[in-house]
C-alpha positions in Angstrom: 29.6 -17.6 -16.2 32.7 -15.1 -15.1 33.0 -13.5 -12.3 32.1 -9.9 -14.2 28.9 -11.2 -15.1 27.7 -11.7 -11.6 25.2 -9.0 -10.8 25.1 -7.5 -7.3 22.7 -5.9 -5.1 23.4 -2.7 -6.2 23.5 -3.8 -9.8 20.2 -5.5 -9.3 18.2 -2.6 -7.9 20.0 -0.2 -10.8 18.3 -2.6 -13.0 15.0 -2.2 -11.3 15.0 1.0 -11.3 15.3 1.5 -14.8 12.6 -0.7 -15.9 10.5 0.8 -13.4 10.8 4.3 -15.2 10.8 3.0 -18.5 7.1 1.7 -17.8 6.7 4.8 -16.1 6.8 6.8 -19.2 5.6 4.0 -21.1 2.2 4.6 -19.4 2.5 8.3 -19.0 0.3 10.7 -21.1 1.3 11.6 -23.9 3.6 8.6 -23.3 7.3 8.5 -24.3 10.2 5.4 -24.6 12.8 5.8 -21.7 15.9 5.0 -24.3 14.7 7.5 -26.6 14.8 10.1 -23.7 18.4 8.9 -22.7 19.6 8.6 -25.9 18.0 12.7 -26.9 20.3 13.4 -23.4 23.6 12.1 -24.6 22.8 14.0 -28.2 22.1 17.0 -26.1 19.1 17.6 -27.6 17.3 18.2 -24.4 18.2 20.9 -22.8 16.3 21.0 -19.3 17.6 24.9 -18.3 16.0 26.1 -21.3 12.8 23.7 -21.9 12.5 22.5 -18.0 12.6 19.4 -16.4 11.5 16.2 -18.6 8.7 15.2 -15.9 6.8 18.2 -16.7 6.1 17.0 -19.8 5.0 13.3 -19.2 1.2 12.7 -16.6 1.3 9.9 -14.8 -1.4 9.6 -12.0 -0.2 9.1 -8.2 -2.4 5.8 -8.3 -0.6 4.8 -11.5 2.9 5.3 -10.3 2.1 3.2 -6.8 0.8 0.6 -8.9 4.2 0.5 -11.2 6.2 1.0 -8.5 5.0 -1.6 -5.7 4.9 -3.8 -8.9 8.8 -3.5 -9.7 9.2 -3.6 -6.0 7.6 -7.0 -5.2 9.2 -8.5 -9.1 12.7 -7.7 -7.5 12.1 -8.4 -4.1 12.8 -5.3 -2.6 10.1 -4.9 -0.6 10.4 -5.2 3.0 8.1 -7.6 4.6 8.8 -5.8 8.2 6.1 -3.9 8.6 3.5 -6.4 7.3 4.9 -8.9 9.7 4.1 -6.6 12.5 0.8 -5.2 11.4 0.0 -9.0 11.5 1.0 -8.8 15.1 -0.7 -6.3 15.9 -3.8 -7.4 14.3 -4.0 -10.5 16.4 -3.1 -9.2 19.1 -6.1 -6.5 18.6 -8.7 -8.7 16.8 -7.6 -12.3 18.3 -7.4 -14.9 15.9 -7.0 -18.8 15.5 -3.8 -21.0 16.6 -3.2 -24.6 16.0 -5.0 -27.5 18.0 -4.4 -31.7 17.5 -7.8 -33.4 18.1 -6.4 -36.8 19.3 -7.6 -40.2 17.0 -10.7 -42.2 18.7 -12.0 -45.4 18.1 -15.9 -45.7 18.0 -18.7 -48.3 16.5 -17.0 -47.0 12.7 -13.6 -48.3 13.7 -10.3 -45.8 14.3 -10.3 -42.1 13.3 -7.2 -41.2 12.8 -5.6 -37.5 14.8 -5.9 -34.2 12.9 -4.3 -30.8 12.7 -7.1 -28.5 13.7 -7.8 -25.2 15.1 -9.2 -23.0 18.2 -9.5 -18.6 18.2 -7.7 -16.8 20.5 -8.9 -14.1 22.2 -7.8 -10.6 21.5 -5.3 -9.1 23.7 -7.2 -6.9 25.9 -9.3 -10.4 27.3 -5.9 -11.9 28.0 -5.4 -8.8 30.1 -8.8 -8.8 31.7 -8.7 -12.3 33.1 -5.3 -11.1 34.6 -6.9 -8.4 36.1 -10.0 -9.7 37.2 -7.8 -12.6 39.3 -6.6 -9.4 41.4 -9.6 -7.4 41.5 -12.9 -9.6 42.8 -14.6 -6.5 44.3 -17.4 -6.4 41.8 -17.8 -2.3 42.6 -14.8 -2.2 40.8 -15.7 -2.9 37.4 -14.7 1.0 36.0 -11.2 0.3 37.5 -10.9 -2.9 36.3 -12.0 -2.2 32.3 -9.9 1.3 32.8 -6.6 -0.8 33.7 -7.6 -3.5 31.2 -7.4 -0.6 28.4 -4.6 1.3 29.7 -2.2 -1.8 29.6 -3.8 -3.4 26.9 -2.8 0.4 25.0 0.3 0.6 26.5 1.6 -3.2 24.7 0.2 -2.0 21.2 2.3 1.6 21.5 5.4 -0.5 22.2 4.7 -2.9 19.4 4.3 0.5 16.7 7.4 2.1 18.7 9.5 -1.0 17.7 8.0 -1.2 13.6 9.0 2.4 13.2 12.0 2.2 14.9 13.8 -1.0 13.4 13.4 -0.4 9.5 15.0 -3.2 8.3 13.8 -2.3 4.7 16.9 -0.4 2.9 16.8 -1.8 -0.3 13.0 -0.8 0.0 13.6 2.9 0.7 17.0 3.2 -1.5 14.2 1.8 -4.6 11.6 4.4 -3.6 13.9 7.4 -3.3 15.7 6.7 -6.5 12.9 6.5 -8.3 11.0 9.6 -6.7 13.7 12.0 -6.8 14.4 10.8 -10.4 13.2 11.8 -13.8 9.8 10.2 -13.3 6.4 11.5 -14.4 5.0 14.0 -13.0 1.3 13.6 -11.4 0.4 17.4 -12.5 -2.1 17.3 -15.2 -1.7 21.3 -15.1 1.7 21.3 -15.3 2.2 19.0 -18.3 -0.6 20.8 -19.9 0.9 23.9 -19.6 4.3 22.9 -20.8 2.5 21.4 -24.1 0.9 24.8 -24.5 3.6 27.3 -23.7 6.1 25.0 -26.2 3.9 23.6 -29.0 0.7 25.5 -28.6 -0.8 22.6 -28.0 -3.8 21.8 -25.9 -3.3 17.7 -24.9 -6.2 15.4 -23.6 -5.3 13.4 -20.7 -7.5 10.9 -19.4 -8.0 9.8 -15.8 -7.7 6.2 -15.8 -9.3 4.2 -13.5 -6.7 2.3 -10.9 -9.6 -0.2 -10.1 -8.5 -1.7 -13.8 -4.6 -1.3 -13.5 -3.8 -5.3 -12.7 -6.7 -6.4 -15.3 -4.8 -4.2 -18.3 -1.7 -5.7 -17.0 -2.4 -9.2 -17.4 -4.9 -9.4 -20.1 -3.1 -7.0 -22.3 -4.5 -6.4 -26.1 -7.0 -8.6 -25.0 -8.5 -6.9 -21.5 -11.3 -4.4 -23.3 -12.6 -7.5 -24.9 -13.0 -9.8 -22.2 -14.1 -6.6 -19.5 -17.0 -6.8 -22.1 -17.6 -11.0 -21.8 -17.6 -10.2 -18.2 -19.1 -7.3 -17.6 -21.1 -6.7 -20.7 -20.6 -3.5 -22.9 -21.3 -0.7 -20.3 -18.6 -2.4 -18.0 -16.4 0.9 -18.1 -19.4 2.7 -17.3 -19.8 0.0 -14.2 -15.7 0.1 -12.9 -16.3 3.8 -13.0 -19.2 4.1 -10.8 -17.3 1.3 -8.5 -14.4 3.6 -8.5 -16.2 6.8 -7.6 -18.5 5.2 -5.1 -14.8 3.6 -3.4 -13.2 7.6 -3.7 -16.5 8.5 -2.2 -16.2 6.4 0.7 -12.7 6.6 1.9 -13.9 10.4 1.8 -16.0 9.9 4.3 -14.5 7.2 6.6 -11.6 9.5 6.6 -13.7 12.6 7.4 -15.6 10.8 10.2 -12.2 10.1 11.2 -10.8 13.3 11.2 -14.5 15.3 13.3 -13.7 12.6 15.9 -9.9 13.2 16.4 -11.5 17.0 16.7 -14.0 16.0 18.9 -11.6 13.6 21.1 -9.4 16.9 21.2 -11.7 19.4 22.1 -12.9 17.4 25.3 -9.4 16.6 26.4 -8.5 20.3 26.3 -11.8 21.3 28.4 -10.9 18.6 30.8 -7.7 19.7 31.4 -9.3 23.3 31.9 -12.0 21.8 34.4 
């Protein structure tokens, strides 16, 4: 292999990019073949200033383009494992969690039992920092101060831990794919907009369908193949099923992140009528 034949980073995440889009608008309603596109630019027989932009004419859900992209983004491994790694961290340190522990061989009336690799939890973070407090404080009338401090410092270690995962991004490849592919041609996720265009250009009125992103990996790896076997394994209402599952999840997240949202409010109004007390 020459030199010239090499591909480098750059090269690499040019090449991701563009197969990225191309199943973009492979999957986009009414759906369209990226070469075609590129090839109708070079003819100029797209003209953008006079027709508008070629996303307005191609729907692709915001579910649908996540999939695609984290999908390109983990195929050509630009996808930075940073923050993960932290939120791991942060996790165990939060939650607790196991770490490793050799239980020593023994001999007994069976004969020899040989050592093993085995396991023991660890205790969240804010235990760790309890114990450490509670060696200082043995006044048992103190037990407001002591879970107050415990808290505070146990608060104070996870802001530092978020302060570093936002600060160090050590994801560039990552956010160079993301742009690209965000400020470029790409689908739009306006189902009024690409309706309208079809209307004001073609008088035509176009169905789009909401697909369900519950389903995306399935179609992806059975293929022709996936409404057939959805039906072995989930009989013939399964759409019907994976619909009701998808509400009932939109439905939820709704409401966790609406309980989430009156107890910031709630949290907010009592801080401010503290600080006016």
């Amino acid at each position: 292999m020459s030199k010239e034949e090499y591909l480098d980073r750059d090269k690499v995440l040019g090449k991701a990019v563009d197969d990225c889009l191309r199943e973009m608008f492979a999957k986009a309603q009414p759906e369209a073949d990226l070469d075609n596109i590129n090839a109708e630019y070079k003819a100029g027989k797209i003209d953008e200033k006079r027709d508008g932009p070629i996303y307005d004419r191609h729907y692709l859900s915001y579910d649908e383009f996540e999939y695609i992209m984290d999908k390109y983004m983990k195929a050509y491994r630009v996808e930075s494992e940073w923050r993960e790694n932290i939120e791991i961290l942060e996790d165990y340190l939060n939650k607790g969690g196991n770490k490793d522990k050799y239980i020593e061989g023994w001999e007994d009336e069976y004969g020899h039992h040989p050592g093993y690799r085995s396991y023991e939890e660890v205790p969240p973070l804010n235990e760790h920092i309890r114990k450490i407090v509670d060696s200082y404080l043995e006044n048992k009338e103190l037990n407001q101060i002591r879970q107050d401090m415990t808290d505070d410092i146990t608060n104070k270690v996870m802001e530092l831990i978020s302060t570093c995962k936002n600060y160090y991004s050590f994801n560039v490849d990552e956010q160079k794919f993301r742009n690209t592919i965000c400020m470029s041609c790409s689908p739009t996720g306006n189902i009024k907009t690409v309706k309208k265009w079809w209307k004001d250009h073609y008088n035509i009125d176009i169905e789009i369908e909401e697909r369900n992103p519950l389903l995306f990996w399935d179609k992806d790896y059975y293929g022709d193949c996936f409404e057939e076997i959805m039906e072995e394994e989930d009989g013939p209402d399964w759409k019907e099923k994976w619909d009701k599952k998808w509400k009932d999840d939109v439905a939820k997240k709704k409401a966790e992140s609406e309980k989430r949202l009156k107890e910031l409010q709630e949290k907010y109004e009592q801080e401010k009528n503290e600080t006016k007390e």
